[in-house]
TIGUDO-732167 format. One record per residue (C-alpha): residue number from 1; residue in one letter; y, z, x. Coordinates in nm, 3 decimals. Layout:
{site NUM A {Y Z X}};
...
***
This chain:
{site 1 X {0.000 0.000 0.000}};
{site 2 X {0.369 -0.019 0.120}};
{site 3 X {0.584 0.298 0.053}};
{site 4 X {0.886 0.383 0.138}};
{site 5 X {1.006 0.707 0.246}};
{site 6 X {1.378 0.800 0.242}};
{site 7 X {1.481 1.082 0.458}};
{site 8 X {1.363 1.147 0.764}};
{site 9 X {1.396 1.548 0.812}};
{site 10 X {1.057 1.756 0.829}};
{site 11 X {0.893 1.644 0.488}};
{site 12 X {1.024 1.311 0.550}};
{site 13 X {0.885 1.221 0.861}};
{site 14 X {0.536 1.418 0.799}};
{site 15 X {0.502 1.246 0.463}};
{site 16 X {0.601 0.886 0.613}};
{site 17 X {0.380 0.926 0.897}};
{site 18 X {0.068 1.083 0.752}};
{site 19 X {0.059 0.804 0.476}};
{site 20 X {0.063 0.569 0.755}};
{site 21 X {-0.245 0.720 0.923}};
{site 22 X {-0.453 0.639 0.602}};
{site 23 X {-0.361 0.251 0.647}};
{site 24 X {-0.009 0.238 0.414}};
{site 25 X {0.276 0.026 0.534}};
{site 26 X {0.528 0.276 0.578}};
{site 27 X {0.961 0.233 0.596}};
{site 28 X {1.135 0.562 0.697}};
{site 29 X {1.459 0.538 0.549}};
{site 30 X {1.770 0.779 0.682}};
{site 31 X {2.181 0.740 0.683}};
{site 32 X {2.164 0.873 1.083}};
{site 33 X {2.178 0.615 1.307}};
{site 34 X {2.096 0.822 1.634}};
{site 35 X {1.813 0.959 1.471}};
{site 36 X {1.657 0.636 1.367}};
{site 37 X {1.714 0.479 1.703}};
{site 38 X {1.566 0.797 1.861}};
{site 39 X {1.217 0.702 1.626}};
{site 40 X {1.250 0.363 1.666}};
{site 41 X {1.222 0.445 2.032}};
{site 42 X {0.945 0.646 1.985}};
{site 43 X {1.082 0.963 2.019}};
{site 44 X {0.994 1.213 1.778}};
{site 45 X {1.283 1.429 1.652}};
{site 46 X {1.091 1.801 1.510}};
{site 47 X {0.838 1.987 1.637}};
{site 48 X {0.533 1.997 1.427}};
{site 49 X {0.211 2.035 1.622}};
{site 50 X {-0.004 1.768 1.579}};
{site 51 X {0.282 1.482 1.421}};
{site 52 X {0.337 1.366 1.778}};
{site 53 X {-0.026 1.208 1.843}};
{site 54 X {-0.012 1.028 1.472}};
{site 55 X {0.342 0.910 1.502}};
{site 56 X {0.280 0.754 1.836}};
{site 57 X {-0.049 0.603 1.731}};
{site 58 X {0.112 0.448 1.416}};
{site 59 X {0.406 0.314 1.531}};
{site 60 X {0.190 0.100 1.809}};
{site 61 X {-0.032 -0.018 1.498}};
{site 62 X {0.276 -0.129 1.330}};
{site 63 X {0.211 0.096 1.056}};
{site 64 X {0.543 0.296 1.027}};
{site 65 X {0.860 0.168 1.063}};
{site 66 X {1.273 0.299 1.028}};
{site 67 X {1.557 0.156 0.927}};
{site 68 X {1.925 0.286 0.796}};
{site 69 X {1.914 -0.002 0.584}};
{site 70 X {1.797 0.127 0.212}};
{site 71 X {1.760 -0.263 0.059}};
{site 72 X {1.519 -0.311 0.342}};
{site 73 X {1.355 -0.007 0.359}};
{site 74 X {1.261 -0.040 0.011}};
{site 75 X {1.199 -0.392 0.013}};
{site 76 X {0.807 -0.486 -0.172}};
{site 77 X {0.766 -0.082 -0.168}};
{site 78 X {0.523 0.030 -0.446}};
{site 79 X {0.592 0.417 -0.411}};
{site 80 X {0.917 0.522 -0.290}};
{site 81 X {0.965 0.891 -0.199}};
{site 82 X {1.287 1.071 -0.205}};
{site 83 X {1.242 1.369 0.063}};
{site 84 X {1.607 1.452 0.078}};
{site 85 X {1.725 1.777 0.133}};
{site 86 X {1.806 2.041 -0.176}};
{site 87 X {2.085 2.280 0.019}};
{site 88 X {2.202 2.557 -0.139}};
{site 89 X {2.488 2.569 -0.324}};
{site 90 X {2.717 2.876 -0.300}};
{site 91 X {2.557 3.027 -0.627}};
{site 92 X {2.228 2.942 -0.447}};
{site 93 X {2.132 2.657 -0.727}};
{site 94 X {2.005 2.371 -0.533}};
{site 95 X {2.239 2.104 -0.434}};
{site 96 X {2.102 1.749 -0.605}};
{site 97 X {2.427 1.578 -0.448}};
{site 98 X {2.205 1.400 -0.178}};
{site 99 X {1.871 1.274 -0.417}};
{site 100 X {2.151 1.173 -0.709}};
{site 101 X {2.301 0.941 -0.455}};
{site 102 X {2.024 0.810 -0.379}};
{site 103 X {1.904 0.720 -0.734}};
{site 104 X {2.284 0.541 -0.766}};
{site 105 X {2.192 0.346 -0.507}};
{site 106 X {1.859 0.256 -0.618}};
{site 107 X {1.903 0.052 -0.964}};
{site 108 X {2.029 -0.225 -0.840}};
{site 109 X {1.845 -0.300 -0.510}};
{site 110 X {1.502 -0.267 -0.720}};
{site 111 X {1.331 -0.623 -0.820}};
{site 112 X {0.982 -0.520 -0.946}};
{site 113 X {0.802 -0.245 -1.059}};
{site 114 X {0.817 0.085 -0.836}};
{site 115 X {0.725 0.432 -0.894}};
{site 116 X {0.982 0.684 -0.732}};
{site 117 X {0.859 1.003 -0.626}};
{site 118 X {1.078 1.283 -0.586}};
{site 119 X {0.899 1.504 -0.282}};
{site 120 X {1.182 1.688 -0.225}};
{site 121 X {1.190 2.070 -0.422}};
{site 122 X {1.383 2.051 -0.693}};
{site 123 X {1.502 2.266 -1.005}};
{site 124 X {1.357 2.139 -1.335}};
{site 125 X {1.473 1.879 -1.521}};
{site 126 X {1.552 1.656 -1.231}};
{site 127 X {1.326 1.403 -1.263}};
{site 128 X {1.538 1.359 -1.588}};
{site 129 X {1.802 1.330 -1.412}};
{site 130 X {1.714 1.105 -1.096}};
{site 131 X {1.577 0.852 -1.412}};
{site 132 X {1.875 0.803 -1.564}};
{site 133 X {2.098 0.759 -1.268}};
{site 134 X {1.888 0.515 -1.176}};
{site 135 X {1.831 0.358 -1.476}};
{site 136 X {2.199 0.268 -1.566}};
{site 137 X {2.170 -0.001 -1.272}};
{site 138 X {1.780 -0.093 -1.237}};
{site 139 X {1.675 -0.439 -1.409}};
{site 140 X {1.336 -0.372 -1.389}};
{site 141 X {1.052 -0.072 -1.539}};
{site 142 X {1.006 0.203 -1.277}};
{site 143 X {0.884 0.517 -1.342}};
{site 144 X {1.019 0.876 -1.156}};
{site 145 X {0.763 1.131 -1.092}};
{site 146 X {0.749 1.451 -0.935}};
{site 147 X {0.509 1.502 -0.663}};
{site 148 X {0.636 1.850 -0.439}};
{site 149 X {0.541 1.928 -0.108}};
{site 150 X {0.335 2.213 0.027}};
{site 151 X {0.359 2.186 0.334}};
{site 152 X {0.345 2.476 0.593}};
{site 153 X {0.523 2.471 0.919}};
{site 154 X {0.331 2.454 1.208}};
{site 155 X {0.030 2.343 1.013}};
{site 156 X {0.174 2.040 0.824}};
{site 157 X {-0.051 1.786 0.930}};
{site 158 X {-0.352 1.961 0.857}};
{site 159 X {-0.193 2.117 0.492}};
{site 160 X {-0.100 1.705 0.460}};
{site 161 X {-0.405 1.513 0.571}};
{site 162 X {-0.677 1.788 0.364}};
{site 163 X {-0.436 1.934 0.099}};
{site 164 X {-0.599 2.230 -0.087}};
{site 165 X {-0.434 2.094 -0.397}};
{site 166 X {-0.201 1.778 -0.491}};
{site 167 X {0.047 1.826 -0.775}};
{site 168 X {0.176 1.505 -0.929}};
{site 169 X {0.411 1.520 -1.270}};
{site 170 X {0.428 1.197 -1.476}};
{site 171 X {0.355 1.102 -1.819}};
{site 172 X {0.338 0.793 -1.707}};
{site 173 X {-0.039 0.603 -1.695}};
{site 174 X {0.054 0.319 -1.464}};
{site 175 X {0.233 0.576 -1.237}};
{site 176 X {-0.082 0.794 -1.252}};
{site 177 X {-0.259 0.498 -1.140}};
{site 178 X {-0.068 0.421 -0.824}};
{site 179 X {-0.062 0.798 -0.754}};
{site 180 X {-0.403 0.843 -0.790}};
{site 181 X {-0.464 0.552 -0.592}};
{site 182 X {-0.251 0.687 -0.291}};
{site 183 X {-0.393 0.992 -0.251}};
{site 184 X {-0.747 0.897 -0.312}};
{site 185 X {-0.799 0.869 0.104}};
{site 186 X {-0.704 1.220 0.096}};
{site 187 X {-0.902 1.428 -0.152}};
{site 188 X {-1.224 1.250 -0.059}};
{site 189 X {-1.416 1.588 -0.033}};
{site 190 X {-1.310 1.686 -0.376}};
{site 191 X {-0.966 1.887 -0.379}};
{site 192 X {-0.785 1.800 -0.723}};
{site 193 X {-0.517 1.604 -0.778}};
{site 194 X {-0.387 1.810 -1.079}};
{site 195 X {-0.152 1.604 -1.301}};
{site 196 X {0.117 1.730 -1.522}};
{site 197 X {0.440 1.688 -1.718}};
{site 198 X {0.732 1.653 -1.447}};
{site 199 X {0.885 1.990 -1.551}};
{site 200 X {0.599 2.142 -1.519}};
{site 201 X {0.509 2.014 -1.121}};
{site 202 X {0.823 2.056 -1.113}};
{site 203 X {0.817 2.454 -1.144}};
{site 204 X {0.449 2.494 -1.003}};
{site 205 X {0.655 2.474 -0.629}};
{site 206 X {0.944 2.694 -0.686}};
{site 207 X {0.671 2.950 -0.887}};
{site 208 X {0.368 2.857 -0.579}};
{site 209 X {0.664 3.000 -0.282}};
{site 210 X {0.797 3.267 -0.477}};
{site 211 X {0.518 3.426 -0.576}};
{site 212 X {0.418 3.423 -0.169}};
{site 213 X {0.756 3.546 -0.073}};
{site 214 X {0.658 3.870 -0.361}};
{site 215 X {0.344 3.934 -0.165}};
{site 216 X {0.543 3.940 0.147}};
{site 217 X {0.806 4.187 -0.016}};
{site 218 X {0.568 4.405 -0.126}};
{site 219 X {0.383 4.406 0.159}};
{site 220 X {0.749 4.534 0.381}};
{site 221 X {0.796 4.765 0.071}};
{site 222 X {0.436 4.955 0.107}};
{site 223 X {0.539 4.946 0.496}};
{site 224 X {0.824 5.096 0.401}};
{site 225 X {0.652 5.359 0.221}};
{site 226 X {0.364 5.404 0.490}};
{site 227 X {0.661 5.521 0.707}};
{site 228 X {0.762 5.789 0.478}};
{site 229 X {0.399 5.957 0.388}};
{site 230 X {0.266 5.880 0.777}};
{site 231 X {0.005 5.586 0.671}};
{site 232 X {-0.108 5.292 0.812}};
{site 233 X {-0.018 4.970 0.650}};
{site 234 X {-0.230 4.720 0.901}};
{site 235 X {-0.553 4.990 0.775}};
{site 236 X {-0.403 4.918 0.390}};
{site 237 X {-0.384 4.545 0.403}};
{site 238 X {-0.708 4.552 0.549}};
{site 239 X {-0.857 4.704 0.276}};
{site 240 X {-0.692 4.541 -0.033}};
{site 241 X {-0.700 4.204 0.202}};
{site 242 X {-1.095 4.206 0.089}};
{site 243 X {-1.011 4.233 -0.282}};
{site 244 X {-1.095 3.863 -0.376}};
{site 245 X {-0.815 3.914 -0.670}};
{site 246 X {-0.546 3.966 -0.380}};
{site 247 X {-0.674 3.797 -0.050}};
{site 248 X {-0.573 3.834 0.281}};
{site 249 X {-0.315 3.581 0.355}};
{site 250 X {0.028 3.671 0.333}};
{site 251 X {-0.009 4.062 0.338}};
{site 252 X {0.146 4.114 0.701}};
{site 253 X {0.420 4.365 0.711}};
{site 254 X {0.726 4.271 0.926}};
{site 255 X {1.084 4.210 0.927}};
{site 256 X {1.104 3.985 0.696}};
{site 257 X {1.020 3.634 0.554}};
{site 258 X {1.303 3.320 0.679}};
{site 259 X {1.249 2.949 0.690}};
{site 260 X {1.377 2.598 0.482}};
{site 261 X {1.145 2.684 0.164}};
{site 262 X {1.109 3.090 0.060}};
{site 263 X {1.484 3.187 0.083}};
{site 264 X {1.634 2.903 -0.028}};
{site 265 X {1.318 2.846 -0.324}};
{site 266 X {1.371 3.237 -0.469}};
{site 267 X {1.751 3.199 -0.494}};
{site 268 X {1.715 2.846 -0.673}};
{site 269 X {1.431 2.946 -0.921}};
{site 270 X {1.646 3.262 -0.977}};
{site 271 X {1.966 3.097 -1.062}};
{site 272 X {1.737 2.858 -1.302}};
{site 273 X {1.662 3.201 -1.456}};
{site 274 X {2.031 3.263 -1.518}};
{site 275 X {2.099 2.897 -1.635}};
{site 276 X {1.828 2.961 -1.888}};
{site 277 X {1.964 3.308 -2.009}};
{site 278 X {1.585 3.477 -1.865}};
{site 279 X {1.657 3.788 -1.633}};
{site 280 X {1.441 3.753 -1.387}};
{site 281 X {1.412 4.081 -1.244}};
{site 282 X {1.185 4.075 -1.004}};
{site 283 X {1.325 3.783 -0.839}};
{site 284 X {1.643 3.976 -0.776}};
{site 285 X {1.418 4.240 -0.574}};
{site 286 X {1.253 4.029 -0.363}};
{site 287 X {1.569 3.890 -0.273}};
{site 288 X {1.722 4.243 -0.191}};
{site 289 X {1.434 4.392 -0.048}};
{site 290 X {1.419 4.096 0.199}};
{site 291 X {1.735 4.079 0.340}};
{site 292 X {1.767 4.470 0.423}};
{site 293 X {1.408 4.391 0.578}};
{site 294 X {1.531 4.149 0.800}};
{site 295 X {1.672 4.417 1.012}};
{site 296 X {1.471 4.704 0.957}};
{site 297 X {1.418 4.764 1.329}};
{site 298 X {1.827 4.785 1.421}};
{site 299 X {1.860 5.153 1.297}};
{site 300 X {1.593 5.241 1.539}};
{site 301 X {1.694 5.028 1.799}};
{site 302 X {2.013 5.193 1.796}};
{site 303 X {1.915 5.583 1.721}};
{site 304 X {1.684 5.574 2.061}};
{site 305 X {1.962 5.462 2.257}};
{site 306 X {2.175 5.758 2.072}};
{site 307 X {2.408 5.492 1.862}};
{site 308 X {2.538 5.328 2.159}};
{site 309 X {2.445 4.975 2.266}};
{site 310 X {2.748 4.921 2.470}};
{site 311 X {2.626 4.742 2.816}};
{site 312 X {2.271 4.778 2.708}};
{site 313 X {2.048 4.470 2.738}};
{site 314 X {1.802 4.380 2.481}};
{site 315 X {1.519 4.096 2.555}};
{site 316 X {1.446 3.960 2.207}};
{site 317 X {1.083 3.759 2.226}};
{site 318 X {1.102 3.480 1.948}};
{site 319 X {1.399 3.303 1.749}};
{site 320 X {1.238 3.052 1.555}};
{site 321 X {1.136 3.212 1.173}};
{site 322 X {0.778 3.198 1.256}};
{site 323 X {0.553 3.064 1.513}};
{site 324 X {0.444 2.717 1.566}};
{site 325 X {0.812 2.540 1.466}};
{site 326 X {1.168 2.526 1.627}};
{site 327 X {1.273 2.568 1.261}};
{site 328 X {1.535 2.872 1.253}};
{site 329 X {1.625 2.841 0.939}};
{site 330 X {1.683 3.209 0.740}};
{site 331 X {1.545 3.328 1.129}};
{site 332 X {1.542 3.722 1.125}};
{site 333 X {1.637 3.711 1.502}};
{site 334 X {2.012 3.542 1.409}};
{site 335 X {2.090 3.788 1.231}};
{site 336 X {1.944 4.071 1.461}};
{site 337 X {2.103 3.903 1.732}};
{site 338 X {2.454 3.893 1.555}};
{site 339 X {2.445 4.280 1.491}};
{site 340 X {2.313 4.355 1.892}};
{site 341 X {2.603 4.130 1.996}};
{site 342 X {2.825 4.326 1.765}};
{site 343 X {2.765 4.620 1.864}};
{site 344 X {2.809 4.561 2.222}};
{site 345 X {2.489 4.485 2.353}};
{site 346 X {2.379 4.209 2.568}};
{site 347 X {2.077 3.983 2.472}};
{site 348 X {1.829 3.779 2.720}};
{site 349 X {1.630 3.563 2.432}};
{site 350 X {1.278 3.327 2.484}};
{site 351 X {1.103 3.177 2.221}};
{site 352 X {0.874 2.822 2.292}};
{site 353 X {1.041 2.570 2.140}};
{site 354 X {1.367 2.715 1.914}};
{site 355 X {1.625 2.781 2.163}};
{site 356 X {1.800 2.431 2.196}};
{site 357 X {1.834 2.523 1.802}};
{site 358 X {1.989 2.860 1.835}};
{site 359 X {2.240 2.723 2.146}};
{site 360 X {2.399 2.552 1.839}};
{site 361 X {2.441 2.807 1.652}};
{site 362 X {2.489 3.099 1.907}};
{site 363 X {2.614 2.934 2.232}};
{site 364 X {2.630 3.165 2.553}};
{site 365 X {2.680 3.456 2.320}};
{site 366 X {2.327 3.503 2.465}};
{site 367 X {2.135 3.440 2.754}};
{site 368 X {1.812 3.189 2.741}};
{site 369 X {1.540 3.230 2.997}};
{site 370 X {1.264 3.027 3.067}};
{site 371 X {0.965 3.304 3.013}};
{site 372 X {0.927 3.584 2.814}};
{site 373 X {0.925 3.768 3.166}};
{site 374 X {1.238 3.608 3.308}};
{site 375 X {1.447 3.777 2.922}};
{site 376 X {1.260 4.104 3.031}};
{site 377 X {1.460 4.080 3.380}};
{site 378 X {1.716 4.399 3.393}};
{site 379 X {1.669 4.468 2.986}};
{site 380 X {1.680 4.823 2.867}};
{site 381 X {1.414 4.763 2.577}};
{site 382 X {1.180 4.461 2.455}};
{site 383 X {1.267 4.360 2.084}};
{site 384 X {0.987 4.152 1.939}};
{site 385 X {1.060 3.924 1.646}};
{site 386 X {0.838 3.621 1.595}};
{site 387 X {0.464 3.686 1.704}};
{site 388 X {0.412 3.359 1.914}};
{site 389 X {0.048 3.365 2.021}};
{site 390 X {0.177 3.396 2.405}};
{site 391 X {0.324 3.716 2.286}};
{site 392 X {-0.003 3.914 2.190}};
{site 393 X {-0.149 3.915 2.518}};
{site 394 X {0.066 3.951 2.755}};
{site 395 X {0.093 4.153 3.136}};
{site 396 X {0.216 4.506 3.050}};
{site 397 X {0.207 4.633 3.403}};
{site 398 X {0.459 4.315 3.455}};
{site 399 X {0.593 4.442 3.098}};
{site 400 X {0.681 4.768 3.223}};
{site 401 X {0.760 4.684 3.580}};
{site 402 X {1.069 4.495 3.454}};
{site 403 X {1.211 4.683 3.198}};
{site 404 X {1.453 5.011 3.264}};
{site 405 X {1.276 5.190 2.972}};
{site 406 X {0.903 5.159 2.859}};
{site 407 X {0.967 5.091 2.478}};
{site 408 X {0.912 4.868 2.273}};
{site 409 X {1.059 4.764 1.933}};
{site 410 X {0.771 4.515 1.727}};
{site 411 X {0.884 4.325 1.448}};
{site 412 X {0.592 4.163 1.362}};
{site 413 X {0.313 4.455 1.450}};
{site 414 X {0.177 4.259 1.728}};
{site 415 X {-0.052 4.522 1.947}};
{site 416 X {-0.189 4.806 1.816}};
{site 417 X {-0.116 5.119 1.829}};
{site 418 X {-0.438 5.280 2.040}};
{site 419 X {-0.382 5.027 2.278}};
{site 420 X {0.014 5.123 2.348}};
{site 421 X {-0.046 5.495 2.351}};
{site 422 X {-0.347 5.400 2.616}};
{site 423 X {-0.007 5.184 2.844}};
{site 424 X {0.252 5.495 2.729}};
{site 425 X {0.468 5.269 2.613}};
{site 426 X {0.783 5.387 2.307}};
{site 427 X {0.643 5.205 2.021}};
{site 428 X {0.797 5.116 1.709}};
{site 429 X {0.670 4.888 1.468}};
{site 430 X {0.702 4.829 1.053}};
{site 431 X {0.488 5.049 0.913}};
{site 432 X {0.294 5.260 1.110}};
{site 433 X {0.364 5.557 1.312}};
{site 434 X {0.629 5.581 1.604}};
{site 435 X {0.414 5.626 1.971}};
{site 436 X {0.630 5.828 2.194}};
***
């Protein structure tokens, strides 16, 4: 088949280049020149483990193409995504602004039947929407359907290429057929393909990512608590983890969830709440709880070195919002960062792949080092934020030869307790008890 994909961001280029890999003809469609000369070129412009080997092997095949030029990217396409980004908008509704101008732009450059896929996550109703802006300009029948993405960073290829589930909206038949047809190559071993009304596939994402930023919230909140009566929470999601009704994904206590999708999903399924008149209490906790979570470790941080950071040097290990990406969206460590700074201390930061990222943001504010040794270099204390495997195994004689004082502040519960009273290391972590 030949698709079209417009927008080449994260779920732009995965989606474009996975659909390649199964044999499609595939146009990548973006308004950014550099960047489409940069993948023209072959040079890939995200991280995404995996993404690198298909990209390069497709675009030798001829498979998957760019271009800033929308008539020709669209040109013969049978299935034409729109993978745009959703913003948020000041009152945290998602901003349409980019997929409506798309759709404008559409109607008249279509000359036979297409079905348009909106990939992108989007409040409900827009389908609607993206089918009549289009429609005051198109000559020919298309039909708009909503097919979301659920895709998770750092796995993306693997969540693409053997989805657990794929969620298509039409009411459409001859759109079911092409859809059905696309994704056939990747369902072969029997995952559904679970077709709905628009409004409703349209909800099943924002309802599928806040539901898993709840179980993250409550997770920090029974930390919280664990804290207070002197339990364990790693022992506690261990043993509601093996309750098949629960699971055990997504029941790590930490400082918080970040990211493109949870944040910015919550606040736009919440503000759909308010559009409807529904008061969608728990919604407004998870947002709450989350933010204060963020930066749960600070007091602490602060208290051991008796509320003064002033010429104190922190090594923070991990700035991207969770391993496996350069994505620092919603990152915890910005806004840990920004208090440490404010407060007077001095930060040495490493993380794998997210610090070209945060120079954008931060700029010598902080200092970047090439190892998670070299931040540890003259630092008063080691502040742990996103648990990159590299992190969980590391050389604590080297650990504690470099730092001024043996402690450690753990955002993410990386070692274990046992094991840092054995090293007499400070210890403080979400959760569980203080070692001292």
């Amino acid at each position: 088949m030949k698709i079209a994909v417009v927008g080449t961001g994260y779920v732009g280029l995965v989606t474009g280049t996975c659909f390649a890999e199964t044999g499609n003809r595939v146009t990548c469609v973006d308004i950014d020149v550099n960047k489409i000369e940069k993948l023209k070129s072959g040079v890939i412009t995200i991280y995404e483990p995996g993404l690198d080997v298909l990209f390069d092997r497709n675009i030798k095949e001829g498979r998957l193409l760019f271009t800033t030029n929308l008539a020709e990217g669209i040109k013969d396409a049978e299935v034409i995504f729109l993978a745009l980004p959703t913003p948020p908008g000041e009152d945290g509704s998602a901003d349409l602004k980019y997929i409506l101008k798309v759709a404008d732009d559409l109607g008249p450059l279509l000359a036979d039947y297409a079905v348009i896929v909106d990939k992108s996550t989007v409040p409900v109703g827009t389908a609607e929407k993206v089918h009549a802006r289009i429609a005051k300009n198109a000559k020919v029948e298309f039909d708009v359907v909503s097919n979301p993405e659920f895709l998770r960073e750092g796995v993306a290829v693997e969540d693409f290429m053997k989805p657990d589930r794929v969620v298509i909206g039409t009411n459409s038949e001859k759109a079911r057929k092409v859809m059905s047809k696309l994704y056939a190559p990747l369902v072969r071993q029997g995952n559904p393909v679970i077709f709905m009304d628009e409004r409703s596939a349209e909800m099943t994402k924002y309802a599928a990512n806040a539901f898993l930023a709840t179980k993250i919230t409550f997770m920090n909140e029974i930390a919280n608590l664990c804290e207070k009566v002197g339990a364990n929470v790693d022992d506690i999601r261990r043993g509601i983890g093996t309750d098949s009704r629960i699971g055990k994904r997504f029941l790590f206590a930490g400082i918080g969830y970040g990211g493109s999708c949870f944040p910015k999903d919550v606040q736009a399924l919440h503000k759909t709440s308010e559009e409807y008149s529904y008061d969608f209490k728990i919604l407004e906790a998870v947002m709450g709880v989350n933010e204060n979570q963020k930066t749960k470790l600070l007091p602490k941080i602060k208290q051991y070195f008796n509320h003064d950071l002033s010429g104190k040097t922190i090594a923070v290990w991990g700035l991207a919002f969770k391993p496996y990406t350069d994505d620092i969206r919603e990152a915890p460590a910005l806004e840990n960062i920004k208090e440490l700074v404010a407060a007077g201390a001095n930060v040495r930061a490493y993380d794998p792949e997210a610090m070209e990222n945060v120079k954008r943001i931060l700029g010598d504010q902080i200092i970047y080092t090439n190892s998670p040794y070299e931040a540890l270099e003259g630092a008063d204390a080691l502040f742990i934020v996103t648990e990159w495997p590299e992190f969980r195994s590391p050389e604590f004689e080297r650990i504690s030869s470099l730092l001024k004082n043996k402690v450690i502040f753990d955002g993410r519960n990386v070692f274990e307790l046992d094991q840092m009273r054995e090293l007499g290391y400070t210890y403080y972590s979400i959760g569980r008890d203080v070692v001292a």
